[in-house]
LUMTORDO-251379 format. One record per residue (C-alpha): residue in one letter; x, y negated, z negated. Coordinates in steps of 0.25 Angstrom, whole numbers, padded with zeros to 4 digits. Each point is the difference from the previous one (the first is absolute). Example, Ala and Ser with C-alpha at 12.3 -4.5 7.8 and 13.67 -1.06 7.14 Angstrom:
2
@r: A | xx: 0049 | yy: 0018 | zz: -0031 $
@r: S | xx: 0006 | yy: -0014 | zz: 0002 $
***
This chain:
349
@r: X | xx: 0298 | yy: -0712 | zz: -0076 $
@r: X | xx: -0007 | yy: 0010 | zz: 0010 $
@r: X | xx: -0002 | yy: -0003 | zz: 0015 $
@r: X | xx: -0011 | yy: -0011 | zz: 0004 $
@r: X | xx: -0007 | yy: -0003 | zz: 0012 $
@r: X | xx: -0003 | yy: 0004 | zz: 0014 $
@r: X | xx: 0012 | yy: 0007 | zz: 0006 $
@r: X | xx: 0002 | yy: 0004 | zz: 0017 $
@r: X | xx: 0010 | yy: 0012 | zz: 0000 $
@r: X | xx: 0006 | yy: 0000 | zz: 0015 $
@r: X | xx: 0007 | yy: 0015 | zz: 0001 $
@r: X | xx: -0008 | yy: 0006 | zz: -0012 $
@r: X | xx: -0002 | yy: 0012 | zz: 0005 $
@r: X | xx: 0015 | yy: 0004 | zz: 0002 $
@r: X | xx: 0008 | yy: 0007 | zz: -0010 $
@r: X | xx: 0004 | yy: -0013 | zz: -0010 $
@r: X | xx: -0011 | yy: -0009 | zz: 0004 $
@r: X | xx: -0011 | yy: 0014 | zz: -0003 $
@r: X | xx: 0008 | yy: 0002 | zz: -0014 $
@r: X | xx: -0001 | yy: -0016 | zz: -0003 $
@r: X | xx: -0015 | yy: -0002 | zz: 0001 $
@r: X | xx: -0003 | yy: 0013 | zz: -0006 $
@r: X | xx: 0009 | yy: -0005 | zz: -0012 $
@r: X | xx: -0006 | yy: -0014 | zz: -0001 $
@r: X | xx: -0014 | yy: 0003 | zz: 0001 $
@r: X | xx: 0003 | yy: 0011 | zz: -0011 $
@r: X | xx: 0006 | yy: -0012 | zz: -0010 $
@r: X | xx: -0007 | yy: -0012 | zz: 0005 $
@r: X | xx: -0016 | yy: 0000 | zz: -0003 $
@r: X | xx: -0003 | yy: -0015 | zz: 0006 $
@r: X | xx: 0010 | yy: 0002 | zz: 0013 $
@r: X | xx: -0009 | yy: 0003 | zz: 0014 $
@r: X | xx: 0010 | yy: 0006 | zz: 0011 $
@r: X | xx: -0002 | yy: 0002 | zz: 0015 $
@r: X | xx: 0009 | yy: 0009 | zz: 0007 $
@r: X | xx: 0001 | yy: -0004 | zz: 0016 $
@r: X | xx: 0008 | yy: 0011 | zz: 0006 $
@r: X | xx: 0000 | yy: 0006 | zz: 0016 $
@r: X | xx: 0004 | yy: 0013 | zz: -0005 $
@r: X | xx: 0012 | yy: 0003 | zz: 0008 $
@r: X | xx: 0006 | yy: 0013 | zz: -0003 $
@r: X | xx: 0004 | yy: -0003 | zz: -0012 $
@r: X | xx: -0012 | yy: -0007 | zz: -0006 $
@r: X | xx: -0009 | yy: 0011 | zz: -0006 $
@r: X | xx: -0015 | yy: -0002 | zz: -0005 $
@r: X | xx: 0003 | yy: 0012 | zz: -0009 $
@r: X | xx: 0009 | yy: -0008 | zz: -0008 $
@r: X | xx: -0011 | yy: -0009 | zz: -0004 $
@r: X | xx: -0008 | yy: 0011 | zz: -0002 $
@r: X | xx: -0003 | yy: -0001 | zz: -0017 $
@r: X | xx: -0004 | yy: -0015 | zz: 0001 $
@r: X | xx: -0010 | yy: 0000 | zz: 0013 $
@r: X | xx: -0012 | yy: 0002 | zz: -0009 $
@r: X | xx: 0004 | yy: -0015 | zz: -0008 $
@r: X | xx: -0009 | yy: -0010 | zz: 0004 $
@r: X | xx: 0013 | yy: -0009 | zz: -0003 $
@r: X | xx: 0007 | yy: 0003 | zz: 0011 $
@r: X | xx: -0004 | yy: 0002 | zz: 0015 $
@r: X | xx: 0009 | yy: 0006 | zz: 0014 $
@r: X | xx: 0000 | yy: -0008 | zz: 0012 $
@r: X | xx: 0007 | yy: 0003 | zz: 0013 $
@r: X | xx: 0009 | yy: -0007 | zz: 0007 $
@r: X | xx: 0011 | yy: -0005 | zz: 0002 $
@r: X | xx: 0008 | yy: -0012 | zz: -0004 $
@r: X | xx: 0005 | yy: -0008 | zz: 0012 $
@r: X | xx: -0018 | yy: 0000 | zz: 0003 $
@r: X | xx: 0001 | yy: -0016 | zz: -0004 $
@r: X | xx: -0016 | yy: 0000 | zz: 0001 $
@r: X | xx: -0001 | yy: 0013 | zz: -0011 $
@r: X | xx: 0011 | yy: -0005 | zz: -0007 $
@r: X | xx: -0006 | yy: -0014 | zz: -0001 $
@r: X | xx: -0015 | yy: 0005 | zz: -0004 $
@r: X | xx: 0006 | yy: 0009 | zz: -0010 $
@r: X | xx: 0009 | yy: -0010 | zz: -0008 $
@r: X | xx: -0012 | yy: -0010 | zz: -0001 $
@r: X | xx: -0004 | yy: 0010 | zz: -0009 $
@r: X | xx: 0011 | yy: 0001 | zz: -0008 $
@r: X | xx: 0010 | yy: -0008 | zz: -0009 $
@r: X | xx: 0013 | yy: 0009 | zz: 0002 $
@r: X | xx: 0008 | yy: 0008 | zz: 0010 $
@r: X | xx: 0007 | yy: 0012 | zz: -0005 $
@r: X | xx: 0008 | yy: 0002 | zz: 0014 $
@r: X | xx: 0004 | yy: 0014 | zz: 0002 $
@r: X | xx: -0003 | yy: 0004 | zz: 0014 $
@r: X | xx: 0013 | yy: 0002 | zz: 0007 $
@r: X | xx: 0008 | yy: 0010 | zz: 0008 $
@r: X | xx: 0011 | yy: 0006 | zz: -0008 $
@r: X | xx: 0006 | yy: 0013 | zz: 0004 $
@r: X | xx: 0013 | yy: -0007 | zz: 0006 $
@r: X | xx: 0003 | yy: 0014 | zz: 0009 $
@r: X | xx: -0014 | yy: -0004 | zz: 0006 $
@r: X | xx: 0005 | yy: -0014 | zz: 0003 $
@r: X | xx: 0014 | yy: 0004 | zz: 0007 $
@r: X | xx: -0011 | yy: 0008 | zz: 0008 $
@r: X | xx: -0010 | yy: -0011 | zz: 0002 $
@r: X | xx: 0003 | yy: -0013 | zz: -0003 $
@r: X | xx: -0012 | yy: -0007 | zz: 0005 $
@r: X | xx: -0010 | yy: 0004 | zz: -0011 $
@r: X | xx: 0011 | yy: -0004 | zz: -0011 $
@r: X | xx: -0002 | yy: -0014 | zz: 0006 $
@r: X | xx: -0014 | yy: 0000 | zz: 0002 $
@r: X | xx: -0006 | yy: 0003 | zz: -0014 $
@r: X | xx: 0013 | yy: -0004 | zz: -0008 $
@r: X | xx: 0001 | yy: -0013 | zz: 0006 $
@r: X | xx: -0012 | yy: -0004 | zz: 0007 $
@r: X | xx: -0011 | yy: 0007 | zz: -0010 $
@r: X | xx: 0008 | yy: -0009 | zz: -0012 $
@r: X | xx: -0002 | yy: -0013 | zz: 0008 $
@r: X | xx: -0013 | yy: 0005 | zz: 0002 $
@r: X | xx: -0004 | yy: 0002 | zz: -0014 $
@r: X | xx: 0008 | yy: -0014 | zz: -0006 $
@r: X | xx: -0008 | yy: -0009 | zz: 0010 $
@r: X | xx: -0011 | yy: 0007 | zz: -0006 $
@r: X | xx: 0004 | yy: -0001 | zz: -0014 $
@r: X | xx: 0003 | yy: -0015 | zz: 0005 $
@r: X | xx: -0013 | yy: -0004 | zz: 0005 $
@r: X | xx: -0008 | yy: 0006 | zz: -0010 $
@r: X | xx: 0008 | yy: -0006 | zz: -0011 $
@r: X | xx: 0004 | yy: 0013 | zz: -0007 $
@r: X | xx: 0008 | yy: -0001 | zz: -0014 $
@r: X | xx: 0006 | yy: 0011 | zz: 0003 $
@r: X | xx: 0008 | yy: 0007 | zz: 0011 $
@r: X | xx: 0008 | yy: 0013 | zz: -0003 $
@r: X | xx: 0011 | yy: 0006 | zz: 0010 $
@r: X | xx: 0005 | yy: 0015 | zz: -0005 $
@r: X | xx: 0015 | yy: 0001 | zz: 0008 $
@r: X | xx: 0011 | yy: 0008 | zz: -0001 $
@r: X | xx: 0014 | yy: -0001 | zz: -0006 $
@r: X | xx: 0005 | yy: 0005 | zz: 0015 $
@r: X | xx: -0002 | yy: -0015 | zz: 0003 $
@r: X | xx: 0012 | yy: -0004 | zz: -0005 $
@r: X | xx: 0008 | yy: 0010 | zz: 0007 $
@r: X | xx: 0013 | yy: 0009 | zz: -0004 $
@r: X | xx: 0005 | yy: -0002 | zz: -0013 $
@r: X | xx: 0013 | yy: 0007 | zz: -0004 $
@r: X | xx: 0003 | yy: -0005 | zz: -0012 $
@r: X | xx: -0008 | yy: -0008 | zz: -0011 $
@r: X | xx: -0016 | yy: -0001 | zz: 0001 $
@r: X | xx: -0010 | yy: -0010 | zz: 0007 $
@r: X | xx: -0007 | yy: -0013 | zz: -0005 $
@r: X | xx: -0009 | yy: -0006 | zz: 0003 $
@r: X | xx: 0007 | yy: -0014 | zz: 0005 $
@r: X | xx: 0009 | yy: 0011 | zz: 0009 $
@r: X | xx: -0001 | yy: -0004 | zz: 0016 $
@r: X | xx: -0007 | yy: 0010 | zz: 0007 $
@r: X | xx: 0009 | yy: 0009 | zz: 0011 $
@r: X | xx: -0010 | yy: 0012 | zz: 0004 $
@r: X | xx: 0006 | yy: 0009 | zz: 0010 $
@r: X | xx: -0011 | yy: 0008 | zz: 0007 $
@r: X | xx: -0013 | yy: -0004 | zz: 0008 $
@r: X | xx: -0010 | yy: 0004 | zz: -0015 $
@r: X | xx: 0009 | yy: -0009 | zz: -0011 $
@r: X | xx: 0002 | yy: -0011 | zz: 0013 $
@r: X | xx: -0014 | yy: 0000 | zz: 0001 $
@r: X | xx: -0004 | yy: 0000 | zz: -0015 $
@r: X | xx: 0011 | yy: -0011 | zz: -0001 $
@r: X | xx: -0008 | yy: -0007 | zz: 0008 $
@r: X | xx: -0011 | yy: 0000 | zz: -0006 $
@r: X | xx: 0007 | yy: -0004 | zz: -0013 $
@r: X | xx: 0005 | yy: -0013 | zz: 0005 $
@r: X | xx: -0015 | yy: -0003 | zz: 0006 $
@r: X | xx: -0005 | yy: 0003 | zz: -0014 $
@r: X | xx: 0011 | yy: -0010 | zz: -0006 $
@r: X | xx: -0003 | yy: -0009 | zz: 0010 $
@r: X | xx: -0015 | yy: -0002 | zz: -0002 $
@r: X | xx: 0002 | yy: -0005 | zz: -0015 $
@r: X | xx: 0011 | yy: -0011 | zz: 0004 $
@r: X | xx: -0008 | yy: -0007 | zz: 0011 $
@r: X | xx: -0015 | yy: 0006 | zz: -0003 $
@r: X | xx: 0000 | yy: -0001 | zz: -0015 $
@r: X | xx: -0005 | yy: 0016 | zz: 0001 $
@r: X | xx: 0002 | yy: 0007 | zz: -0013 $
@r: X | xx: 0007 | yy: 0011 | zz: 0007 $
@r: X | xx: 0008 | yy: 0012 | zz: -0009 $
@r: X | xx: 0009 | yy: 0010 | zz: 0007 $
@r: X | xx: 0004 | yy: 0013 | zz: -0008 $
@r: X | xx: 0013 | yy: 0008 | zz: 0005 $
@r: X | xx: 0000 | yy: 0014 | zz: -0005 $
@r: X | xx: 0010 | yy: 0011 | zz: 0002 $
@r: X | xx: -0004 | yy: 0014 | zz: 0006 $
@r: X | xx: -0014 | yy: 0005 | zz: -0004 $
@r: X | xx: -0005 | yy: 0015 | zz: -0002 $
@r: X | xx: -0011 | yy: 0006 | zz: -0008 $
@r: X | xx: -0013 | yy: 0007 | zz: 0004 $
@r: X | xx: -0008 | yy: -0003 | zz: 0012 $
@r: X | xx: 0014 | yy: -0005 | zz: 0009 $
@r: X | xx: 0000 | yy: 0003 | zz: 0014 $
@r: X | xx: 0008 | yy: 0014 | zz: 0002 $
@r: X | xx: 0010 | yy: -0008 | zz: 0011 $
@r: X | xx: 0007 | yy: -0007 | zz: -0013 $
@r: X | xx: 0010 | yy: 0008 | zz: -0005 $
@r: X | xx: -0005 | yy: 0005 | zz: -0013 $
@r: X | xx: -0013 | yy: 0005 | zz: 0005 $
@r: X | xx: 0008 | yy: 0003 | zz: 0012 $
@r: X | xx: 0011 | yy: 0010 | zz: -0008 $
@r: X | xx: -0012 | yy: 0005 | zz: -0011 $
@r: X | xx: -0009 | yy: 0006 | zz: 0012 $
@r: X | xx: 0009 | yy: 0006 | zz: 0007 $
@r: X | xx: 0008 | yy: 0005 | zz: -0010 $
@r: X | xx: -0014 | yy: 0006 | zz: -0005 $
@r: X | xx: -0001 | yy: 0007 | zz: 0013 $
@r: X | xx: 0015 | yy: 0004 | zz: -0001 $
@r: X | xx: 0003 | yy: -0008 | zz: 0015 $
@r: X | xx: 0013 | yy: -0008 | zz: 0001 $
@r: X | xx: 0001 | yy: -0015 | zz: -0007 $
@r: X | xx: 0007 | yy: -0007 | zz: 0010 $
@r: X | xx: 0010 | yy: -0010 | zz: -0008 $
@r: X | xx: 0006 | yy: -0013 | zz: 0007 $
@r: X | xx: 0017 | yy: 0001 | zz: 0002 $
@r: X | xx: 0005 | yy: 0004 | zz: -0012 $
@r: X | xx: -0012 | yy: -0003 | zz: -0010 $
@r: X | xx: 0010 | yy: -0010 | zz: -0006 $
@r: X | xx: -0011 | yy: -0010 | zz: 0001 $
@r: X | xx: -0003 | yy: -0009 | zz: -0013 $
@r: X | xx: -0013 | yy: -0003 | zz: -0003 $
@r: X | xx: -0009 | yy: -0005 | zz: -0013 $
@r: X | xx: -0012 | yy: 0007 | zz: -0001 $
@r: X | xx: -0012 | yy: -0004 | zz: -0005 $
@r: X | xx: -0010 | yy: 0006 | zz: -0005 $
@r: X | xx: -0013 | yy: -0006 | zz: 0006 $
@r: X | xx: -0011 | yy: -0001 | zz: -0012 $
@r: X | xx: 0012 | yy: -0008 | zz: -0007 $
@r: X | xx: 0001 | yy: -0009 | zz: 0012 $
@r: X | xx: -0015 | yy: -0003 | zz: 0001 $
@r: X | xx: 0001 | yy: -0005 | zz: -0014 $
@r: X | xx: 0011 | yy: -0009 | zz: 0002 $
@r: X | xx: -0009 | yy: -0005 | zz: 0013 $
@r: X | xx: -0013 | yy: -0004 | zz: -0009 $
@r: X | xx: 0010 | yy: -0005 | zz: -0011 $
@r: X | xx: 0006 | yy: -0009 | zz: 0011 $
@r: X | xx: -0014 | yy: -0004 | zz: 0007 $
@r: X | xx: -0003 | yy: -0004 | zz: -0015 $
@r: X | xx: 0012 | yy: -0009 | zz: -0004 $
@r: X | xx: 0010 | yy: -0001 | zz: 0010 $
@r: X | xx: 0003 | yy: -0013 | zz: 0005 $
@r: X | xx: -0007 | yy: -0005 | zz: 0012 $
@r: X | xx: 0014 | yy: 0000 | zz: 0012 $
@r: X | xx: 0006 | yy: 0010 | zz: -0008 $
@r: X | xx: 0005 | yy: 0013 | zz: 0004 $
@r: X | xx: 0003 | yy: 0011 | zz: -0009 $
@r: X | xx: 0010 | yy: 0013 | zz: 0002 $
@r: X | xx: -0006 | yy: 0012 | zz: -0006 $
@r: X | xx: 0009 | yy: 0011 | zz: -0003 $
@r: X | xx: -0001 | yy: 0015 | zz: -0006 $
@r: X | xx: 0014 | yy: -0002 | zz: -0006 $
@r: X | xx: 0003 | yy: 0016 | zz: 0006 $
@r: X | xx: 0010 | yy: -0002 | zz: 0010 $
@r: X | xx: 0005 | yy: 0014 | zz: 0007 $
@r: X | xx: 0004 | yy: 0005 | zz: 0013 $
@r: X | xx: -0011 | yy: 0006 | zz: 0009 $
@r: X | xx: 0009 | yy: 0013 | zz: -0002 $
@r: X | xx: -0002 | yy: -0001 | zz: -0015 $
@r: X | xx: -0014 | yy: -0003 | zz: 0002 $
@r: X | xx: -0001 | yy: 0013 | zz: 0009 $
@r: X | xx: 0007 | yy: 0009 | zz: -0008 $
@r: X | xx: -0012 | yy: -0005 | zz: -0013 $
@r: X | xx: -0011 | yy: 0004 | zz: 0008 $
@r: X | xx: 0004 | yy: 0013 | zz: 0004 $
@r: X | xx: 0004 | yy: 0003 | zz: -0014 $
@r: X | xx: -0014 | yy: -0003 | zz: -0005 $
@r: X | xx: -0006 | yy: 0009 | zz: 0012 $
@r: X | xx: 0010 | yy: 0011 | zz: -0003 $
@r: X | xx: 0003 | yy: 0000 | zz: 0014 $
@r: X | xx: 0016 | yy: 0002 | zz: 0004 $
@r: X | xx: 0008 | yy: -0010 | zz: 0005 $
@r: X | xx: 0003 | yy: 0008 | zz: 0012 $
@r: X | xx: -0012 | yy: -0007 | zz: 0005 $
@r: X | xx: 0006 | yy: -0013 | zz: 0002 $
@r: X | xx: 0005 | yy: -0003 | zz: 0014 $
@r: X | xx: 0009 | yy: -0014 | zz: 0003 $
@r: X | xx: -0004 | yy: -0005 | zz: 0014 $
@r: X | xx: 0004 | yy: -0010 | zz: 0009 $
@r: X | xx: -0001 | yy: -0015 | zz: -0009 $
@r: X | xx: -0009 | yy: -0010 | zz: 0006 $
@r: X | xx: 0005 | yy: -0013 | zz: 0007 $
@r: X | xx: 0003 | yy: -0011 | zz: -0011 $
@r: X | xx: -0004 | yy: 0009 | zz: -0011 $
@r: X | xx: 0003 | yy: -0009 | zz: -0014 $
@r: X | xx: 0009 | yy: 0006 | zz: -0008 $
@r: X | xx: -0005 | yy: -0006 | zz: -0013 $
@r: X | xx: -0009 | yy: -0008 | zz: -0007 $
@r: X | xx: -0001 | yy: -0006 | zz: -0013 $
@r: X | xx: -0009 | yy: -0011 | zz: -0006 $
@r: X | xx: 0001 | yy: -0008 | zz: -0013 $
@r: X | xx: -0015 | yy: 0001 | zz: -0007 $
@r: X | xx: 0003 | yy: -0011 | zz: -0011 $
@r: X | xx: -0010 | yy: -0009 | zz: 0005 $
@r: X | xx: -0011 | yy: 0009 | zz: -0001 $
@r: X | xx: 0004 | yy: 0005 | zz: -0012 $
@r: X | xx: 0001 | yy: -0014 | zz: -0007 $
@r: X | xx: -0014 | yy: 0001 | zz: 0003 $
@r: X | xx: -0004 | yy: 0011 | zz: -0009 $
@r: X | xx: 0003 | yy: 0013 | zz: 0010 $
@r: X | xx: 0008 | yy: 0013 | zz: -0001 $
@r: X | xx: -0001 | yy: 0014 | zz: 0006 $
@r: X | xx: -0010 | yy: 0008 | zz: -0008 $
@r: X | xx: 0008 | yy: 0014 | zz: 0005 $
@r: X | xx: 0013 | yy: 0005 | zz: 0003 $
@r: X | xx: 0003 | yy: 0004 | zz: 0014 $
@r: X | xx: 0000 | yy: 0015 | zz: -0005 $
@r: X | xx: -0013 | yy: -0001 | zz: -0006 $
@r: X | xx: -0005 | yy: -0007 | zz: 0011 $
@r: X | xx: 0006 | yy: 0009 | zz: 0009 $
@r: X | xx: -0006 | yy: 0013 | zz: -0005 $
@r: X | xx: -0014 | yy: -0007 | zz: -0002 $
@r: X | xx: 0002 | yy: -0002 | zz: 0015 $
@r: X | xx: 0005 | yy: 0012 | zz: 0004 $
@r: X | xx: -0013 | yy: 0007 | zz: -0010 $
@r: X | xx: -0011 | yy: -0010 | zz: 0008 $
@r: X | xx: 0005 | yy: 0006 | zz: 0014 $
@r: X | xx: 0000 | yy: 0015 | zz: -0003 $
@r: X | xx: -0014 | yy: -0002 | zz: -0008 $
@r: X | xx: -0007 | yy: -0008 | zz: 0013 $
@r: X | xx: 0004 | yy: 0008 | zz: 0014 $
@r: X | xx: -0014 | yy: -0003 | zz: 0003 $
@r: X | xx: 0006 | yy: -0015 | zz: -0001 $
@r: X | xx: 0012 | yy: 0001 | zz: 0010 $
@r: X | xx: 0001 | yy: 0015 | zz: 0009 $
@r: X | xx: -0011 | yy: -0008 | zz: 0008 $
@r: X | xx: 0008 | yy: -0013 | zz: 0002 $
@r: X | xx: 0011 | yy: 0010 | zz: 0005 $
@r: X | xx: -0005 | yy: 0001 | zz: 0014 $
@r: X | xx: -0004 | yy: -0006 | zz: 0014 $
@r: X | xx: 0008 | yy: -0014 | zz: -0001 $
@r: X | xx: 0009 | yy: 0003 | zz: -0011 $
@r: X | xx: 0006 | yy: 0015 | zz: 0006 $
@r: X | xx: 0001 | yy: -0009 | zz: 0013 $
@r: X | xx: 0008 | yy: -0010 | zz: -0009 $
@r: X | xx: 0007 | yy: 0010 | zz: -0007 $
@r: X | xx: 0006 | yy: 0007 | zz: 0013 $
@r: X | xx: 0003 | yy: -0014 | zz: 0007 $
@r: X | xx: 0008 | yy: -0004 | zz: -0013 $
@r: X | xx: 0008 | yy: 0013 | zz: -0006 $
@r: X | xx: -0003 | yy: 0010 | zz: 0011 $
@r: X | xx: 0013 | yy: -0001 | zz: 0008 $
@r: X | xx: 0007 | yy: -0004 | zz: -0013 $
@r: X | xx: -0003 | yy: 0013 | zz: -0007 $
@r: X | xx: 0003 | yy: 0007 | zz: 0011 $
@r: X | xx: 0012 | yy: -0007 | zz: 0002 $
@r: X | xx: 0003 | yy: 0003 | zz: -0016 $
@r: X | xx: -0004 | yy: 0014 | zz: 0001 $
@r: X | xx: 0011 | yy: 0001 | zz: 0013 $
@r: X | xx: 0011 | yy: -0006 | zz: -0008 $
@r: X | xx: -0004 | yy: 0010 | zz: -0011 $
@r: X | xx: 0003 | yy: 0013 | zz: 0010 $
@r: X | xx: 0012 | yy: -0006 | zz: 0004 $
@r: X | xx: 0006 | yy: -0003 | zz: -0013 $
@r: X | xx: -0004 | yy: 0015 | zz: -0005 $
@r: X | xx: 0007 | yy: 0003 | zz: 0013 $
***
């Protein structure tokens, strides 16, 4: 059965919370959504462009730890779909306190709403990182939670208040945990977006260590559906792993994008690997896929639509590519790369 109801998006205008309401208002006739975002850098209007003219939804700004907005805004709905966070974790090793603010704070702000206006539904989108290094064997759900950096601590966090809100409130709350996201309209600091816009520009893709990194990557149309399937009929203090099945180092992954560019490997530059930098993750999705889910495309073909979307739509990110983000840029791989480069001359030496 489609989506019902009147639905309050936290985050809606970020990358997965932008490609969720723009994929539920498109298959959901009867489903009303407000998106209440602050637009930090990474929350673009433009990525709602294509729905602003459909008197089912409207924008509001603001933020989520605002108790009085947030109040006023969920008397007006029956659900939460909670996907306002801070979630680059290179950003949280830099600055922690924002991590805590909205990923901790904002959520106990939106269950206390969610509480007091009686919602029958409360959703939180998390992350496999939660649950911390795992070198052999995937995730479940029941799994404890060992997250090593400021972001999956404070998405943690925010996990157990979620879990917490159902036990003693009665709240019928949700949490989704998805592996890595790509696809179109992701901010270029991720490291698909990251690699395809500078490769397209032929400047150097700084790679972590020695890309050996595992990841499972999803791709993010294919996680939104498994987001509405889950609002729809997942368990009320259930949580569910959702996987892409396509685990392969950041090198492999590397190595893919260049090939669809036709751009040589030559570009690829190892830096300097950052503090506590997981070495693999790995989730088992059979929950969610008891529920009716699978991954629509392969990671190839999700990959190349990617890869397509972002050298069709320079228009989209050369603008994001500038002021904060070169100043984010520099402060984070500057002195890596040049490290790198220094190494390099050495070594030739």
């Amino acid at each position: 059965m489609p989506l019902s109801g009147r639905l309050l998006v936290t985050g809606g205008a970020g990358f997965i919370g932008s490609t969720w309401v723009r994929q539920v208002l498109r298959n959901n006739p009867d489903v009303r959504v407000t998106v209440l975002d602050k637009l930090t850098y990474a929350g673009n209007p433009a990525n709602l462009r294509e729905i602003e003219d459909d008197p089912r939804y409207r924008f509001v700004k603001g933020d989520i730890t605002d108790r009085d907005l947030v109040s006023e805004l969920a008397g007006e709905v029956d659900t939460i779909v909670n996907f306002a966070a801070e979630s680059h974790v290179d950003r949280s090793i830099e600055e922690p306190d924002a991590f805590i603010r909205t990923d901790v704070l904002g959520t106990h702000v939106l269950l206390e709403a969610a509480r007091r206006a009686g919602h029958r539904r409360y959703l939180q989108i998390s992350t496999d990182e939660v649950y911390g290094d795992v070198a052999h064997g995937a995730s479940v759900e029941t799994d404890p939670l060992r997250p090593r950096s400021p972001y999956s601590a404070s998405k943690a966090s925010g996990d157990l208040l979620v879990s917490a809100y159902f036990t003693t409130y009665g709240l019928a709350t949700l949490i989704t945990r998805a592996s890595n996201n790509f696809g179109p309209h992701q901010y270029p600091e991720k490291l698909i977006p990251l690699f395809i816009t500078n490769a397209l520009d032929d400047e150097p893709l700084p790679l972590y260590g020695d890309g050996r990194q595992v990841r499972d990557w999803l791709y993010v149309e294919d996680h939104c559906a498994a987001i509405s399937l889950v609002l729809e009929r997942g368990e009320p203090g259930s949580t569910y792993n959702v996987g892409g099945g396509s685990q392969i180092t950041n090198l492999e992954l590397t190595e893919m994008v260049l090939s669809e560019l036709g751009k040589p490997r030559s570009l690829i530059r190892h830096v300097e690997d950052r503090p506590g930098h997981d070495r693999r993750y790995a989730i088992d999705s059979s929950r969610v896929r008891a529920l009716g889910w699978r991954p629509q495309r392969t990671l190839r073909e999700a990959l190349a639509e990617t890869v397509g979307w972002y050298v069709e739509h320079p228009e989209w990110w050369r603008p994001l590519k500038t002021g904060e983000y070169l100043d984010y840029y520099r402060r984070q791989y500057g002195a890596r790369l040049a490290a790198s480069d220094a190494g390099s001359v050495v070594e030739r030496a």
